[in-house]
ZAMARGU-4260 file (C-alpha; in steps of 0.2 Angstrom, whole numbers, plus 5000, padded with zeros to 4 digits):
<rodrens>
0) 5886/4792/5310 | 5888/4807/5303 | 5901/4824/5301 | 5896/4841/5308 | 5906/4858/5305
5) 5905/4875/5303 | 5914/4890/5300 | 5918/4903/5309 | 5933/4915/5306 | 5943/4904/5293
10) 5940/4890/5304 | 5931/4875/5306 | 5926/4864/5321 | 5921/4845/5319 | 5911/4833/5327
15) 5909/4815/5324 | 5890/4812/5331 | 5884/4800/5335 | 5866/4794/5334 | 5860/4794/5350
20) 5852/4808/5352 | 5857/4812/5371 | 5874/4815/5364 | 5883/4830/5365 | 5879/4842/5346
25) 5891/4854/5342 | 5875/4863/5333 | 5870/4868/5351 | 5888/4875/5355 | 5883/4885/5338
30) 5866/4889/5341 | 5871/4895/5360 | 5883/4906/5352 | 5873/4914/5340 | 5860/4918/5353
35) 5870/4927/5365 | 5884/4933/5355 | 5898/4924/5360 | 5913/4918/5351 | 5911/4901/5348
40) 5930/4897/5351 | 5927/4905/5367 | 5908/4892/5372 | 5921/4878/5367 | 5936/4882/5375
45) 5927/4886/5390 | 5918/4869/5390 | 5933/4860/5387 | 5940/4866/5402 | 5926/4862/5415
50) 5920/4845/5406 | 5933/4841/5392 | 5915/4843/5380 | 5908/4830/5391 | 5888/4829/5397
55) 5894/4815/5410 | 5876/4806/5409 | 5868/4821/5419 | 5878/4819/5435 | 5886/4833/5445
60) 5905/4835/5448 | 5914/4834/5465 | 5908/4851/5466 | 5891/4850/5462 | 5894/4856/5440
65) 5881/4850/5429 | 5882/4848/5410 | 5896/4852/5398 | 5896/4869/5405 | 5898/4865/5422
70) 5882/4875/5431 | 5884/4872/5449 | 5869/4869/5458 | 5873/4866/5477 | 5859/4868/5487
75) 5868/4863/5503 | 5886/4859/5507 | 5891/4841/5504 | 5895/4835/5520 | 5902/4819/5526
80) 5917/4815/5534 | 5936/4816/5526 | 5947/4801/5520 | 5958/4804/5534 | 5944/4801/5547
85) 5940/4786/5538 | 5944/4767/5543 | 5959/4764/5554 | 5974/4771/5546 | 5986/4782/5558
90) 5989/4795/5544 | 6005/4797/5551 | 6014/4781/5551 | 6025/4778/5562 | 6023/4767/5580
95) 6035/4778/5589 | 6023/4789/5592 | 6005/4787/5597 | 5992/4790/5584 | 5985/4808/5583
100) 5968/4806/5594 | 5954/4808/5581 | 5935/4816/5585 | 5925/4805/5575 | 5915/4818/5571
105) 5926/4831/5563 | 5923/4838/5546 | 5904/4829/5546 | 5900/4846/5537 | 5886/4858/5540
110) 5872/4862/5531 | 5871/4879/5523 | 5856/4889/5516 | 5858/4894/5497 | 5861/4912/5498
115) 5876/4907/5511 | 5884/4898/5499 | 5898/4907/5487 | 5890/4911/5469 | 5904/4898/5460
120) 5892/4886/5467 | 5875/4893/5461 | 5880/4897/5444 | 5865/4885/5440 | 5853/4896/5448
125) 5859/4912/5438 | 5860/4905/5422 | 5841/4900/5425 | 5834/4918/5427 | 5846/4925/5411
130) 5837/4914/5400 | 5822/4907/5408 | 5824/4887/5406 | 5819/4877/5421 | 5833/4872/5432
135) 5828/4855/5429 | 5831/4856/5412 | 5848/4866/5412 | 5853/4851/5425 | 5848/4836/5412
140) 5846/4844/5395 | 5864/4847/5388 | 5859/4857/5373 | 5850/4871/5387 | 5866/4868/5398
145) 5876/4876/5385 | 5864/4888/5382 | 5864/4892/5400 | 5884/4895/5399 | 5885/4906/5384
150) 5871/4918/5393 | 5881/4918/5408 | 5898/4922/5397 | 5888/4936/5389 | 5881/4942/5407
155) 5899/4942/5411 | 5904/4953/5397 | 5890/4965/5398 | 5895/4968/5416 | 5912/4974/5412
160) 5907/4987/5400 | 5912/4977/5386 | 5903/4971/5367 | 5896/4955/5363 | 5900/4947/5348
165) 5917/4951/5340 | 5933/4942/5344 | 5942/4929/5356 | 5953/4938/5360 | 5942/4952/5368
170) 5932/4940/5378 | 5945/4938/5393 | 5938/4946/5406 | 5923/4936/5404 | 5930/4921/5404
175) 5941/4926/5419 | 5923/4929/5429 | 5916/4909/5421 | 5927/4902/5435 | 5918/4911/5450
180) 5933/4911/5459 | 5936/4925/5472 | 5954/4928/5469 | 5965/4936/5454 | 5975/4924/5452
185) 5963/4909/5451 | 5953/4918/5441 | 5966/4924/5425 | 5975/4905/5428 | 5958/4898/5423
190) 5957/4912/5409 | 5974/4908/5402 | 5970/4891/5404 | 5953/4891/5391 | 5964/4904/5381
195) 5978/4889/5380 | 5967/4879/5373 | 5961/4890/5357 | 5978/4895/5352 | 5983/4878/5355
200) 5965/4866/5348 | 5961/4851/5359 | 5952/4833/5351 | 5944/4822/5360 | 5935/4807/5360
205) 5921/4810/5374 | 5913/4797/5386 | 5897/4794/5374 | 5909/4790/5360 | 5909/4805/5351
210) 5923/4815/5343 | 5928/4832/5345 | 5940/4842/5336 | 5942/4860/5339 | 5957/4868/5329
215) 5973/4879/5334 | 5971/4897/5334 | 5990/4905/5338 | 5985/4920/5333 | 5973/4926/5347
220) 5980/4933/5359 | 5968/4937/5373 | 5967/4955/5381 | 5974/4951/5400 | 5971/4970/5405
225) 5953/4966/5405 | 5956/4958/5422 | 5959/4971/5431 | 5943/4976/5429 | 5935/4961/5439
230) 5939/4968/5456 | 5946/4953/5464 | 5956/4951/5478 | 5974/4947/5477 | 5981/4930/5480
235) 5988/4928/5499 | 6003/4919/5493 | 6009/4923/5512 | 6023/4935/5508 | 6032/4924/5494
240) 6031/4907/5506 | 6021/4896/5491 | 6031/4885/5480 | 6022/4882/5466 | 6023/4886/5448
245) 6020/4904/5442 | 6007/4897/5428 | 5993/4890/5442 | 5987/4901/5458 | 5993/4896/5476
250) 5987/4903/5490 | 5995/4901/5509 | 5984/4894/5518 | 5994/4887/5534 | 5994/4871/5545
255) 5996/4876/5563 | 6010/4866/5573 | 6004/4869/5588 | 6009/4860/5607 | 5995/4853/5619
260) 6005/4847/5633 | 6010/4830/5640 | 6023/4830/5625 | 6007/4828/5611 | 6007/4844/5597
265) 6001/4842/5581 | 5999/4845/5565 | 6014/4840/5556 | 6032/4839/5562 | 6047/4851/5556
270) 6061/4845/5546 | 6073/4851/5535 | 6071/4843/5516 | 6079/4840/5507 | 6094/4843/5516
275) 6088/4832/5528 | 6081/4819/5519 | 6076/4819/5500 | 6060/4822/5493 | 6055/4803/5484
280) 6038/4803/5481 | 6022/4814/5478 | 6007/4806/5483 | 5989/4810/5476 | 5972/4810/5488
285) 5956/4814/5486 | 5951/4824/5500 | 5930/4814/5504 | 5927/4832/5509 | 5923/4849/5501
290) 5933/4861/5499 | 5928/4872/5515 | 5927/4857/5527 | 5946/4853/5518 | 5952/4869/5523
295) 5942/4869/5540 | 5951/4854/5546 | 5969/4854/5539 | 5971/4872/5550 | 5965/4860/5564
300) 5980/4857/5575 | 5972/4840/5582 | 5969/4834/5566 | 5982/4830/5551 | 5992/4837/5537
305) 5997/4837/5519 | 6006/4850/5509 | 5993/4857/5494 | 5974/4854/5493 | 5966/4859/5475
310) 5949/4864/5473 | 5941/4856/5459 | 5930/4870/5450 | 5946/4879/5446 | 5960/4870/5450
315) 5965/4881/5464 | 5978/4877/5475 | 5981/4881/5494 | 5997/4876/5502 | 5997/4871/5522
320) 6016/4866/5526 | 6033/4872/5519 | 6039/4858/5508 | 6056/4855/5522 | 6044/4850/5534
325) 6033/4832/5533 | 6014/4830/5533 | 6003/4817/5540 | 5994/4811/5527 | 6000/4795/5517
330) 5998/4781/5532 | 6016/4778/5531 | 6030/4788/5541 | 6043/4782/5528 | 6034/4789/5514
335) 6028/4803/5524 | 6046/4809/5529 | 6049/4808/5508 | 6035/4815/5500 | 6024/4829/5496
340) 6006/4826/5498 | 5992/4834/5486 | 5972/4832/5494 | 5963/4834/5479 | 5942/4840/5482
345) 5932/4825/5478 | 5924/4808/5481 | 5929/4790/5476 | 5913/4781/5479 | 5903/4794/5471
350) 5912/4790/5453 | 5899/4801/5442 | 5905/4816/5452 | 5918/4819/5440 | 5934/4829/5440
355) 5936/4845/5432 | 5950/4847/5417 | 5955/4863/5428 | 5962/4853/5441 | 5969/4839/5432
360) 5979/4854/5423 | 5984/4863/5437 | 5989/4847/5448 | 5998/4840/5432 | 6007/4858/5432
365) 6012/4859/5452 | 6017/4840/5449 | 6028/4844/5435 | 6037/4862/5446 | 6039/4847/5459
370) 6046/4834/5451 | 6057/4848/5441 | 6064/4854/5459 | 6067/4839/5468 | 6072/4827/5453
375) 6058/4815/5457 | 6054/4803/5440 | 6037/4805/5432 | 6033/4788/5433 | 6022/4777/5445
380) 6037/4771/5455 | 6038/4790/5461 | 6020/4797/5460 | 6009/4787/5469 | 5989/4786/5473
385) 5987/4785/5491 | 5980/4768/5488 | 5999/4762/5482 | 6007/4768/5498 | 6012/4751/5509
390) 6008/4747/5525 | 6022/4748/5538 | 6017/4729/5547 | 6005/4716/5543 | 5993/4724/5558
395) 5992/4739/5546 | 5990/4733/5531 | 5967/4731/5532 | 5966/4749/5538 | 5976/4757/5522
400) 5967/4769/5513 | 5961/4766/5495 | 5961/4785/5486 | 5960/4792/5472 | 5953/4775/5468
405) 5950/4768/5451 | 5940/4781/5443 | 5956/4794/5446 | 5963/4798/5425 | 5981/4792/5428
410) 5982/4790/5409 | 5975/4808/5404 | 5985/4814/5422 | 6002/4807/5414 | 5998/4815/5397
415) 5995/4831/5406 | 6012/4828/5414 | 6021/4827/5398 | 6026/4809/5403 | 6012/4798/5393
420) 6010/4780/5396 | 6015/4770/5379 | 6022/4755/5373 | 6040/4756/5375 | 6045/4738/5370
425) 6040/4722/5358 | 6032/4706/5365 | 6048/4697/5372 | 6049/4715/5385 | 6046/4705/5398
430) 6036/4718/5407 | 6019/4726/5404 | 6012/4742/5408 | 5994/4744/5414 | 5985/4756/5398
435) 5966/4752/5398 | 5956/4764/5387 | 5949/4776/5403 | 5934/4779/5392 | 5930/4763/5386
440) 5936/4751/5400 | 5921/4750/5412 | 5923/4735/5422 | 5910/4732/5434 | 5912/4740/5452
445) 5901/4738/5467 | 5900/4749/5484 | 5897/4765/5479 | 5880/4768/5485 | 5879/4754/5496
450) 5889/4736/5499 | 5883/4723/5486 | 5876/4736/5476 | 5884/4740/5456 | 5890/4756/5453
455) 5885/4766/5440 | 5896/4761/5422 | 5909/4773/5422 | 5927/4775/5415 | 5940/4766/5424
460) 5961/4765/5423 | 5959/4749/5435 | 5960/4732/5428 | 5955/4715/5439 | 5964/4701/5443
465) 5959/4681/5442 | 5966/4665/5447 | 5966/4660/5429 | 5964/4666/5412 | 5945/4665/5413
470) 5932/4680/5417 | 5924/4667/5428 | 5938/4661/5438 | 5941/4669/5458 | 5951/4685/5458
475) 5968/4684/5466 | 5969/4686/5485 | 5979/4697/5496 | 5982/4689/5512 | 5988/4704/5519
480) 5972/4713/5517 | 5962/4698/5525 | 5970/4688/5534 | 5956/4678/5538 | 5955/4669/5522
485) 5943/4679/5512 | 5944/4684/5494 | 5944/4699/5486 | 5928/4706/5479 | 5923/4720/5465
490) 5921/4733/5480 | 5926/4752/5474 | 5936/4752/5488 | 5945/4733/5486 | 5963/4734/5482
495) 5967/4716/5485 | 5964/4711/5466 | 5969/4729/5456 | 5981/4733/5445 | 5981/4753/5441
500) 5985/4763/5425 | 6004/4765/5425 | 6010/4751/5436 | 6022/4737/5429 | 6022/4721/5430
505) 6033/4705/5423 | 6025/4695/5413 | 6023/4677/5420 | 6013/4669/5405 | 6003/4673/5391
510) 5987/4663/5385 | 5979/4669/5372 | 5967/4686/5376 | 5976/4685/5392 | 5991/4690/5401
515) 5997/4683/5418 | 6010/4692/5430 | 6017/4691/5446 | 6008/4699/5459 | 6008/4697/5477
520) 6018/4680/5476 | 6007/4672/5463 | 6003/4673/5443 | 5988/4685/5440 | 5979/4684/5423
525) 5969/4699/5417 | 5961/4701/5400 | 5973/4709/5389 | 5965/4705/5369 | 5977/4713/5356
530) 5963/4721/5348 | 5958/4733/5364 | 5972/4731/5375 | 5972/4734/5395 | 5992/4735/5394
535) 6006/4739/5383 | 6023/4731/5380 | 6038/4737/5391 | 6056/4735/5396 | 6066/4736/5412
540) 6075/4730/5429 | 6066/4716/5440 | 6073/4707/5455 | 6070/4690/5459 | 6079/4680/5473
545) 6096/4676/5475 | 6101/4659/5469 | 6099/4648/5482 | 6083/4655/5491 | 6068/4649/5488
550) 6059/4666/5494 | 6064/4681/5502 | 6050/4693/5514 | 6045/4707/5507 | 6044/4725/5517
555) 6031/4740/5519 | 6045/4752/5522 | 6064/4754/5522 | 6071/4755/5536 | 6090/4754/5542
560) 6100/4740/5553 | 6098/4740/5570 | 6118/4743/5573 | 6116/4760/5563 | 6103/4769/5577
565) 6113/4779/5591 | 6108/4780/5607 | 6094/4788/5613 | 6084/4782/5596 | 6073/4768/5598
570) 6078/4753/5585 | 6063/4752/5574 | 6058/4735/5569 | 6059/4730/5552 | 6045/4721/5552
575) 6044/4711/5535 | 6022/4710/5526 | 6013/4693/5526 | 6019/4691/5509 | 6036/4682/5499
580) 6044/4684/5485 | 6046/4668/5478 | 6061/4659/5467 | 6055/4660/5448 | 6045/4675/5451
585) 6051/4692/5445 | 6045/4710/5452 | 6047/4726/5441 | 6061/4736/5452 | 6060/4754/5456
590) 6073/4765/5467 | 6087/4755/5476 | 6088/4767/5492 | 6100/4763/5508 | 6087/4762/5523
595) 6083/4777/5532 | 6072/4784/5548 | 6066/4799/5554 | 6065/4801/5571 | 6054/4814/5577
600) 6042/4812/5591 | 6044/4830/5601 | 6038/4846/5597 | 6054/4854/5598 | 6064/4849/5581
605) 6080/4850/5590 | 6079/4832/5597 | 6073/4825/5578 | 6088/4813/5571 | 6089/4806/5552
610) 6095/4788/5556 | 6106/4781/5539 | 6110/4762/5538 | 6121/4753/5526 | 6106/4740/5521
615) 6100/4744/5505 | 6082/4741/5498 | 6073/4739/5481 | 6056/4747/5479 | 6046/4734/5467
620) 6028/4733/5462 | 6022/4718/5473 | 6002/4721/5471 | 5993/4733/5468 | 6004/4742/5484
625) 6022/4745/5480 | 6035/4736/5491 | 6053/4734/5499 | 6064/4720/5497 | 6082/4719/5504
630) 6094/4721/5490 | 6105/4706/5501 | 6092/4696/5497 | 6088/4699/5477 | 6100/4701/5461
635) 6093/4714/5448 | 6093/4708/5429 | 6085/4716/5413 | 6068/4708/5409 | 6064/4696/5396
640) 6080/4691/5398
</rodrens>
């Protein structure tokens, strides 16, 4: 291994390289810069935001990027059908109301010739005739990738009136242009954001292994007039309805609520939160779509909704429904009525189509205004994967959707948050938290392609479950999911043995290079060597049953008594999961919450009740899906206790 810098303005840049030779040379960052004349804070920053310095093996991101520059080089739209037109989850939730009628062929996609697609998706293409390598080559061969992106930069800059070479700072208008976006404010948020990261300096330890080091610059201080020049249209923020925070761009674009007769509308239902009822969660999705069939389909009134959808070659943001009314989008109507939902462009069985660092940045930003405004906890009780949302009843349970899957970053996501994942207690904690290395921890996934089949390797915040503290022993089973008997598998999209980055879990016994917790009514053992650990150490309330009961059900939502519904609202069951929570087991406790139901099943809001009962619930970590239990039914105590 060996040590590469040089200089440049007072300042030095390192890389620890690695001998393979496909890996990622900060000379070519130099070289690139040289030949075109760009700053070479301004190659890096640039690179860090679209790949995080990352070749990713050669494969394209969800929105067809190669390389550490990101060149996109869609020939035709990406089509396929969205995650909500997958399986047989009613997006919506909730039995009293029949399930939104679903054209199986919605969103399939078209296919688009070249020159119809927009030029953020053919920068590829461009970069090719500036310097006259091979598209192939600019595809596979980092070192011309780079080179391709510092001609486009200079391109950029030359086609503002402006001089190569020089400083930083006078490169913004360029660097505003990088992110091919067709709006203002995408384009300078994309800007300030590579801007960010030079005043600030970034380190990384890439996905080949390598280590990058590019340090702070506070003193540049990039010349946002430049922009003004780039003759891009204004952000439709629709007259000031958009909440998001002023540091990413938000458009409006709206969900229609629209009635079809016979008592059926769609898209969403209007509410009143969070006077109504409080905002609890924020759920991430992948969207299995692009971004225009995304767009197409959420201003569909027959199809279903979600409140923001991000692009990933900028981290733009659209939002579709005011934040006081509730989407259909998480499977659950008890999360739906208490959540935000955020469709994020990408596709979890194609895992080498990464996500950009713009999005990650600008989700972890709207996260953090939404978290800020509604007083919802940055932890994994509170923002949830799609895949971590419950079932409402047992029936339900097989057809529950599986995104972002184990490839989403929720470590580097957290960090972004400000909230980082980290030891927060010795050994005798009682409680783990799931931390896997996301680089490093590639455990064997199957699916992607086709059933069976590996995927490729690729960084994971997922960690398998077994029977016993042996690689070889069954994994655990989750008798909701298959109710036939079957086991769980290494399928992408198999929750039934999966423990996620950020979840906790008590600690049921440890042996070794293993660790065993209680999952879905039974000790699960993962690999957890203290040398590269798969979780860390933590401390805090679990329930187990009350003295005396020897299990007590277990809920996929949280909903009042039957005494507390008035008339003309239809009690809702509360149908407990095929699951128990057993005596001597213990389950990390989230919210305690009095049960609650929206009732809302016309398309006049006038009619729609919030139903409050005095039955309390706990939200715990029962698999890899949170859970309900009956506070009647549990006592709270402090782990490791």
């Amino acid at each position: 291994m060996m040590i590469v810098s040089y200089w440049r303005s007072s300042r030095s840049v390192w890389i620890s390289a690695s001998r393979m030779p496909s890996v990622i040379s900060l000379t070519w960052f130099a070289d690139a810069a040289e030949r075109y004349r760009v700053p070479d804070d301004v190659l890096l920053g640039v690179s860090y935001l679209q790949s995080r310095w990352d070749g990713h093996r050669g494969a394209a991101s969800v929105s067809g990027g190669y390389g550490p520059m990101h060149l996109t080089d869609v020939r035709t739209a990406l089509a396929g059908a969205p995650h909500h037109s997958h399986g047989d989850e009613d997006p919506r939730g909730d039995g009293a109301r029949p399930r939104p009628a679903a054209d199986p062929a919605r969103g399939e996609g078209e296919q688009r010739a070249p020159e119809k697609l927009p030029a953020r998706l053919r920068t590829l293409e461009r970069a090719a005739a500036l310097t006259g390598i091979p598209p192939g080559e600019l595809r596979r061969d980092p070192a011309a990738n780079i080179r391709g992106g510092a001609a486009l930069l200079a391109a950029a800059q030359r086609d503002l009136g402006l001089p190569l070479g020089g400083d930083a700072a006078d490169w913004y208008g360029a660097v505003a242009r990088y992110s091919g976006a067709p709006d203002l404010g995408t384009a300078t948020t994309f800007a300030d954001d590579v801007f960010g990261v030079i005043r600030s300096g970034e380190r990384r330890t890439t996905g080949e292994g390598q280590v990058v080091t590019l340090p702070a610059a506070p003193s540049v201080r990039p010349q946002r007039a430049q922009a003004a020049r780039l003759g891009l249209r204004a952000t439709d923020d629709g007259g000031g309805r958009t909440e998001c925070p002023v540091t990413v761009s938000c458009e409006w674009v709206p969900a229609p609520y629209e009635e079809f007769g016979d008592g059926d509308y769609g898209n969403h239902d209007k509410a009143d939160r969070p006077e109504s009822q409080d905002i609890d969660y924020i759920v991430v999705h992948d969207t299995e779509a692009t971004w225009d069939t995304t767009l197409q389909l959420v201003q569909d009134p027959k199809y279903v909704s979600w409140q923001y959808s991000l692009r990933s070659s900028d981290g733009h943001i659209a939002q579709h429904l005011d934040l006081s009314d509730v989407g259909w989008h998480a499977g659950n109507w008890y999360v739906n009525a208490k959540s935000v939902g955020l469709e994020h462009e990408g596709f979890l069985v194609a895992p080498d189509a990464w996500y950009t660092e713009a999005m990650y940045r600008t989700s972890a930003r709207l996260v953090r205004h939404l978290a800020r405004k509604y007083d919802i906890p940055l932890d994994r009780q509170h923002i949830l994967g799609h895949d971590n949302v419950p079932g409402t009843t047992a029936g339900s349970i097989p057809g529950m959707h599986t995104d972002p899957g184990p490839y989403w970053d929720w470590a580097h996501y957290f960090r972004l948050l400000g909230a980082p994942l980290h030891r927060s207690a010795g050994p005798d904690g009682g409680l783990v938290t799931i931390r896997p290395d996301y680089d490093s921890h590639q455990p064997v996934h199957t699916g992607c392609a086709e059933a069976g089949t590996p995927c490729p390797p690729h960084g994971s915040g997922a960690v398998r479950l077994h029977t016993a503290p042996d690689q070889d022993a069954p994994l655990v089973r989750d008798p909701g999911l298959r109710p036939d008997g079957g086991g769980s598998t290494t399928g992408v999209n198999d929750t039934g043995a999966r423990a996620s980055t950020g979840q906790r879990f008590a600690v049921a016994e440890r042996r070794g290079d293993w660790t065993a917790v209680w999952y879905l009514g039974e000790k699960a053992w993962f690999r957890n060597p203290r040398q590269q650990p798969t979780a860390v150490d933590a401390s805090g309330p679990v329930v187990t049953p009350r003295p005396g009961l020897s299990e007590v059900p277990v809920y996929g939502r949280a909903y009042p008594e039957a005494s507390a519904y008035p008339e003309g609202v239809p009690v809702q069951p509360v149908s407990p999961l095929p699951y128990r929570l057993l005596a001597g087991q213990e389950y990390a406790a989230g919210p305690r919450t009095a049960g609650e139901y929206y009732w809302a099943t016309t398309f006049d809001p006038a009619g729609h009740k919030v139903v409050r009962g005095e039955e309390e619930y706990h939200q715990i970590q029962f698999g890899h899906r949170v859970a309900f239990v009956k506070a009647a039914d549990v006592v709270v105590r402090g782990s490791g206790s």
